[in-house]
KOLGU-4560 file (N, C-alpha, C; in nm, 3 decimals, padded with zeros to 5 digits):
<recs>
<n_xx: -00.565 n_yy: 01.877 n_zz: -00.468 ca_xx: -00.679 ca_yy: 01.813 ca_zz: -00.532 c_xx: -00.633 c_yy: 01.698 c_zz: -00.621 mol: A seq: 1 type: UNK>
<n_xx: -00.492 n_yy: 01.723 n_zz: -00.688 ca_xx: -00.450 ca_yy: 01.588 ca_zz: -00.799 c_xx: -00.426 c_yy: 01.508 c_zz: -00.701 mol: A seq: 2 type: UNK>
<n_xx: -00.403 n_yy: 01.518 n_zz: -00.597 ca_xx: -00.341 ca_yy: 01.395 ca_zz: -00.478 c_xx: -00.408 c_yy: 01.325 c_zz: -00.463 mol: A seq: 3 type: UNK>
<n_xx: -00.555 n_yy: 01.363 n_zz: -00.430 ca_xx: -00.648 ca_yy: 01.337 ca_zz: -00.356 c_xx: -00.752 c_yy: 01.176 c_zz: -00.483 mol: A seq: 4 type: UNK>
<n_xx: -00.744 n_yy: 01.273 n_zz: -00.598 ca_xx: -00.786 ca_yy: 01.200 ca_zz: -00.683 c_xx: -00.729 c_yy: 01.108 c_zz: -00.790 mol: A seq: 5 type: UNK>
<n_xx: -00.603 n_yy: 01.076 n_zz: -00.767 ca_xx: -00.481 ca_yy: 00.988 ca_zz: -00.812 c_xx: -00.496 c_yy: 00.896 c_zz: -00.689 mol: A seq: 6 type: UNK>
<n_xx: -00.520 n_yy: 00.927 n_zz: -00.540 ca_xx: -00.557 ca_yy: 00.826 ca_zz: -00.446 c_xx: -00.655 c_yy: 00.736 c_zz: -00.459 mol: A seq: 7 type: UNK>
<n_xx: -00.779 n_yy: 00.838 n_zz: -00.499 ca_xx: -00.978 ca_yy: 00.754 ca_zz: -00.533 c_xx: -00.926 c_yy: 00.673 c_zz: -00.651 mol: A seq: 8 type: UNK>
<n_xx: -00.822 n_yy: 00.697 n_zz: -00.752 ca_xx: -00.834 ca_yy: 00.637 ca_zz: -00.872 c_xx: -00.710 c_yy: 00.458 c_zz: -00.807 mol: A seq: 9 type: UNK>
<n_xx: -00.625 n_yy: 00.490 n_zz: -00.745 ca_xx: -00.551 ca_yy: 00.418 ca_zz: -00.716 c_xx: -00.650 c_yy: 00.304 c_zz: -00.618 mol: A seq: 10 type: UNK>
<n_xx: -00.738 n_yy: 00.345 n_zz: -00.557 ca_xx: -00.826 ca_yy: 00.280 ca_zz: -00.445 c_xx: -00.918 c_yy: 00.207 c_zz: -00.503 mol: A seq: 11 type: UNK>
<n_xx: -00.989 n_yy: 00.270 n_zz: -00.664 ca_xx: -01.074 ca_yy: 00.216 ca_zz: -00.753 c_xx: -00.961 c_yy: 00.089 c_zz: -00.760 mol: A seq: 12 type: UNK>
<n_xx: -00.825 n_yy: 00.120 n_zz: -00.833 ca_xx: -00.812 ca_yy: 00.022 ca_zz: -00.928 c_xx: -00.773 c_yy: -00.122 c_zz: -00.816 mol: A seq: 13 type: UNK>
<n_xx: -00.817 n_yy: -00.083 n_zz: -00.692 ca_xx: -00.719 ca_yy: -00.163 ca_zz: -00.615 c_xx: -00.844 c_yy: -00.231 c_zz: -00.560 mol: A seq: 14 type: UNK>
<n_xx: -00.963 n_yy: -00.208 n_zz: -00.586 ca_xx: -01.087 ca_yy: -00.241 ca_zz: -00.555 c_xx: -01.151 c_yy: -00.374 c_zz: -00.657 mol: A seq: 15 type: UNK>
<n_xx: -01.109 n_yy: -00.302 n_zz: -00.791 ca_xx: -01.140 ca_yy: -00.399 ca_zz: -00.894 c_xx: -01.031 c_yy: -00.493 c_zz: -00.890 mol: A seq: 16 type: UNK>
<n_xx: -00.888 n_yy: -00.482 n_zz: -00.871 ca_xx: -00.803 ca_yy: -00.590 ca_zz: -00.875 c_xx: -00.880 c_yy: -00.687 c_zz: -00.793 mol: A seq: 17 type: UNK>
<n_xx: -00.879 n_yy: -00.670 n_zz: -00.674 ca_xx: -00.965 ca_yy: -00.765 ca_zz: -00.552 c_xx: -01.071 c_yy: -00.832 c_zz: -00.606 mol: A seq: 18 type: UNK>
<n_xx: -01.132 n_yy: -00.745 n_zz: -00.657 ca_xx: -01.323 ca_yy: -00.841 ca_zz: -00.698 c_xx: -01.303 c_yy: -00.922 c_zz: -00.830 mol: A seq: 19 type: UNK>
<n_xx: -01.169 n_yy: -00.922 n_zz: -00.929 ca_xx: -01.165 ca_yy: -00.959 ca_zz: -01.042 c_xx: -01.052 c_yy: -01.112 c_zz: -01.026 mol: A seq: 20 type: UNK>
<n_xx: -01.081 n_yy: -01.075 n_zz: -00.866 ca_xx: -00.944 ca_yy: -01.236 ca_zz: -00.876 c_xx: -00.783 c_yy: -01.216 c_zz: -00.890 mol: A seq: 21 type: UNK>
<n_xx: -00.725 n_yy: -01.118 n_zz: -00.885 ca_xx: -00.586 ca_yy: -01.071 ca_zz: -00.914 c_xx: -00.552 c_yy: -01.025 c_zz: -00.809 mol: A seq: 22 type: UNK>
<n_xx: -00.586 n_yy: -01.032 n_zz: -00.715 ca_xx: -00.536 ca_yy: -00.985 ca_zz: -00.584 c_xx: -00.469 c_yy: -01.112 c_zz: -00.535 mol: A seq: 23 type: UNK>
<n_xx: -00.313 n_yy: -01.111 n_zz: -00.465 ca_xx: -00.242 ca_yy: -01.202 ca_zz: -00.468 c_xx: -00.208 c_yy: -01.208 c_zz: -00.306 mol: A seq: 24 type: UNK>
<n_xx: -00.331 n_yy: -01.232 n_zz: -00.238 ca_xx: -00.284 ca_yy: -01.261 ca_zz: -00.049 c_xx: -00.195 c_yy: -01.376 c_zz: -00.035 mol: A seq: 25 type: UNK>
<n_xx: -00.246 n_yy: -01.517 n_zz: -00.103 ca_xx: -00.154 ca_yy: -01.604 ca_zz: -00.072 c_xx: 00.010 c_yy: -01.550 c_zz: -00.137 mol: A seq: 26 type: UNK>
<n_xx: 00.059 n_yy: -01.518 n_zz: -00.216 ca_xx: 00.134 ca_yy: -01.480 ca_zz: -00.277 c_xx: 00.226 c_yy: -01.417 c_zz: -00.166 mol: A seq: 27 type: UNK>
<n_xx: 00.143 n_yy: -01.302 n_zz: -00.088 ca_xx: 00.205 ca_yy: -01.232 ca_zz: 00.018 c_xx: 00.255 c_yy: -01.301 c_zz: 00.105 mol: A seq: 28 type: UNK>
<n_xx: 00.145 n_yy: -01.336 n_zz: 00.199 ca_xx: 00.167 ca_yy: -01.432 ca_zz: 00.276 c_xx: 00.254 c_yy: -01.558 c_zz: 00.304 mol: A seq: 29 type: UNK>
<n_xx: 00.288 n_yy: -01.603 n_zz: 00.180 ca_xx: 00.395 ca_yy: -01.731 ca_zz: 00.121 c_xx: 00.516 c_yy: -01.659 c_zz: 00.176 mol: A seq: 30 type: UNK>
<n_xx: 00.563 n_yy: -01.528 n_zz: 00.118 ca_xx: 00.674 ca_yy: -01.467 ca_zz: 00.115 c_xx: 00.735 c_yy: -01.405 c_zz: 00.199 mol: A seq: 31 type: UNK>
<n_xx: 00.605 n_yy: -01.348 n_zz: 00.262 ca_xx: 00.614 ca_yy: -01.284 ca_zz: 00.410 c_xx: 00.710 c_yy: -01.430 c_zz: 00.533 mol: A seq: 32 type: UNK>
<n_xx: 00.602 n_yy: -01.553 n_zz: 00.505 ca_xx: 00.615 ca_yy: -01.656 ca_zz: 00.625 c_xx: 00.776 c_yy: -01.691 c_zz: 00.599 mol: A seq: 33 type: UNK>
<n_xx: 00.821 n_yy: -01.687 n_zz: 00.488 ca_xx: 00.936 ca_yy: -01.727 ca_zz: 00.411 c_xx: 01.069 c_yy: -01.612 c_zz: 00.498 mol: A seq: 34 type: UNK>
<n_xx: 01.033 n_yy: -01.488 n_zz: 00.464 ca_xx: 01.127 ca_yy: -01.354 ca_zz: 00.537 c_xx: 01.163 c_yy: -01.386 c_zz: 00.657 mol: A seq: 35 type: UNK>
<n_xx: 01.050 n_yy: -01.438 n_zz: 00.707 ca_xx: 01.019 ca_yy: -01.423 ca_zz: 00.819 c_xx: 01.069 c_yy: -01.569 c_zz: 00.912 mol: A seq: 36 type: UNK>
<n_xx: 01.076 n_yy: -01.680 n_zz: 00.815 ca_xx: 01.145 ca_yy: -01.767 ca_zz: 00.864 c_xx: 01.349 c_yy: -01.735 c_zz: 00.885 mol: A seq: 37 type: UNK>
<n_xx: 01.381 n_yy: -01.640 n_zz: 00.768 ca_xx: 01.526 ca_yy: -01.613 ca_zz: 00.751 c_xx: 01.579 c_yy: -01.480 c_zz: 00.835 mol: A seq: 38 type: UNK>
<n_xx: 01.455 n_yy: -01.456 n_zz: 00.837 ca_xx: 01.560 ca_yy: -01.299 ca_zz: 00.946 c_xx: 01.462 c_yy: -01.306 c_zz: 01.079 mol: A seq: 39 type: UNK>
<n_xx: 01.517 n_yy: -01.288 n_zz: 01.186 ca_xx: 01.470 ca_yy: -01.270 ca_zz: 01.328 c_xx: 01.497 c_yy: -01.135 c_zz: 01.345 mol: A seq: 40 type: UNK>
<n_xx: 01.551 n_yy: -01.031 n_zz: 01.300 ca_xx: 01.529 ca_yy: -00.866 ca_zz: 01.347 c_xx: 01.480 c_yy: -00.820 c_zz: 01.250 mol: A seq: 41 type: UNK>
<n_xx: 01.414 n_yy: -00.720 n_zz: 01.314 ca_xx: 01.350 ca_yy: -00.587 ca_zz: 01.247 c_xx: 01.423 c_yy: -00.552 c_zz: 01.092 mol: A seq: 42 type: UNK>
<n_xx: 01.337 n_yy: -00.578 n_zz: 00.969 ca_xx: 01.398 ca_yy: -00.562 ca_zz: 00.833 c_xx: 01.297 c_yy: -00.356 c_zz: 00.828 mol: A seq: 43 type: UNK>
<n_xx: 01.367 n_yy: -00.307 n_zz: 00.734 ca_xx: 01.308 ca_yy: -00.243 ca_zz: 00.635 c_xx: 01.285 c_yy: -00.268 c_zz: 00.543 mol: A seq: 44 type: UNK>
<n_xx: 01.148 n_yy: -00.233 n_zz: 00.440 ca_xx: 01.127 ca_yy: -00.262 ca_zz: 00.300 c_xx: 01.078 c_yy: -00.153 c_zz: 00.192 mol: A seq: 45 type: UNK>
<n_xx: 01.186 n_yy: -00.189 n_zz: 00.137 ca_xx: 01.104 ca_yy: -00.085 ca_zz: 00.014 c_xx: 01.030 c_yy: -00.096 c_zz: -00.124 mol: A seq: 46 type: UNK>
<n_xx: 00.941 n_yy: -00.143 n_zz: -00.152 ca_xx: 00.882 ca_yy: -00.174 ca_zz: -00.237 c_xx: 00.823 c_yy: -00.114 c_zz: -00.341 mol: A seq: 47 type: UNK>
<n_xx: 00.867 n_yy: -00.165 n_zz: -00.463 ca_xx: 00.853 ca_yy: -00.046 ca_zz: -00.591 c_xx: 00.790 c_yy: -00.119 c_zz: -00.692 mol: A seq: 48 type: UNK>
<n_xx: 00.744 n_yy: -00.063 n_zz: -00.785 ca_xx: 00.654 ca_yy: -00.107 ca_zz: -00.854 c_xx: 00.529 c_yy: -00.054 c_zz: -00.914 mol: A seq: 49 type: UNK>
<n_xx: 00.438 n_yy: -00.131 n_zz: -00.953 ca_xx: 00.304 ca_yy: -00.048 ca_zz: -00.951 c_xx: 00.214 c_yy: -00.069 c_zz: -00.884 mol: A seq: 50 type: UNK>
<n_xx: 00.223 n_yy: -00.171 n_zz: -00.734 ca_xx: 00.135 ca_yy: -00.194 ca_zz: -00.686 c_xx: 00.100 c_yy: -00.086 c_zz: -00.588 mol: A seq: 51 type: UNK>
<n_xx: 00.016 n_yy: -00.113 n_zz: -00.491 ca_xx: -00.003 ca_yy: 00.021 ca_zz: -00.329 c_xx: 00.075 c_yy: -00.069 c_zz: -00.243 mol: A seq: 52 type: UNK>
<n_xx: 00.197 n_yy: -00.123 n_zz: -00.245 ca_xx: 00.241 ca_yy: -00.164 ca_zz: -00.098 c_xx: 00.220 c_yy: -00.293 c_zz: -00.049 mol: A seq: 53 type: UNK>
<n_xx: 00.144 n_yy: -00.374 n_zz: -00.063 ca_xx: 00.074 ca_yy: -00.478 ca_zz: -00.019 c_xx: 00.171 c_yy: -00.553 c_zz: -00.019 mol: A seq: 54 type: UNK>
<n_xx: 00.298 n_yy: -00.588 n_zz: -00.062 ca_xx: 00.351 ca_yy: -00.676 ca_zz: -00.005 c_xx: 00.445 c_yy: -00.632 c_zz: 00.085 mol: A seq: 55 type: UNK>
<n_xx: 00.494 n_yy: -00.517 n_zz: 00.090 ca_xx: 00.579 ca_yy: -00.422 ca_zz: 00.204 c_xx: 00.493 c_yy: -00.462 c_zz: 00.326 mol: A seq: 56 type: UNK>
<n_xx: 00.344 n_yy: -00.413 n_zz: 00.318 ca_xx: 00.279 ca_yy: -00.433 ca_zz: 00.409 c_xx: 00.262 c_yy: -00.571 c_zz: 00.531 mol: A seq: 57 type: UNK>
<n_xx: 00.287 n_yy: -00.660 n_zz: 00.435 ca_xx: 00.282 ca_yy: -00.820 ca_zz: 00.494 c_xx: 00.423 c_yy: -00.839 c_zz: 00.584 mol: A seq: 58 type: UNK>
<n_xx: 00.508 n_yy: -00.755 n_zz: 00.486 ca_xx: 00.644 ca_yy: -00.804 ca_zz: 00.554 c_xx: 00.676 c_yy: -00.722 c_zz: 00.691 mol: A seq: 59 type: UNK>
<n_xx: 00.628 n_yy: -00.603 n_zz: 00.710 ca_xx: 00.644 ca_yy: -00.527 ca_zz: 00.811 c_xx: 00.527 c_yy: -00.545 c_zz: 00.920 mol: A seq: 60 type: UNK>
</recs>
């Protein structure tokens, strides 16, 4: 049940980041096209922090 609702709360805050303007796609995207210009094989990423992933996500 704490899983579940540390997820709804993580999904809230990731909801309001988005609608409040702090959500950083270009940001991703810049960095991603950038990786992605320097490595031609398959990377792993591990991404830490306090965000949910979103830039792991771009890069993989």
């Amino acid at each position: 049940m704490e899983n579940t609702n540390n997820l709804k709360k993580a999904q809230e805050w990731e909801q309001r980041m988005i609608e409040n303007g702090h959500y950083r796609e270009h940001f991703f995207k810049v960095f991603a096209d950038q990786v992605n210009k320097l490595i031609d094989t398959p990377i792993t990423v591990l991404e830490i922090g306090l965000e949910l992933g979103h830039l792991a996500e771009r890069l993989i």
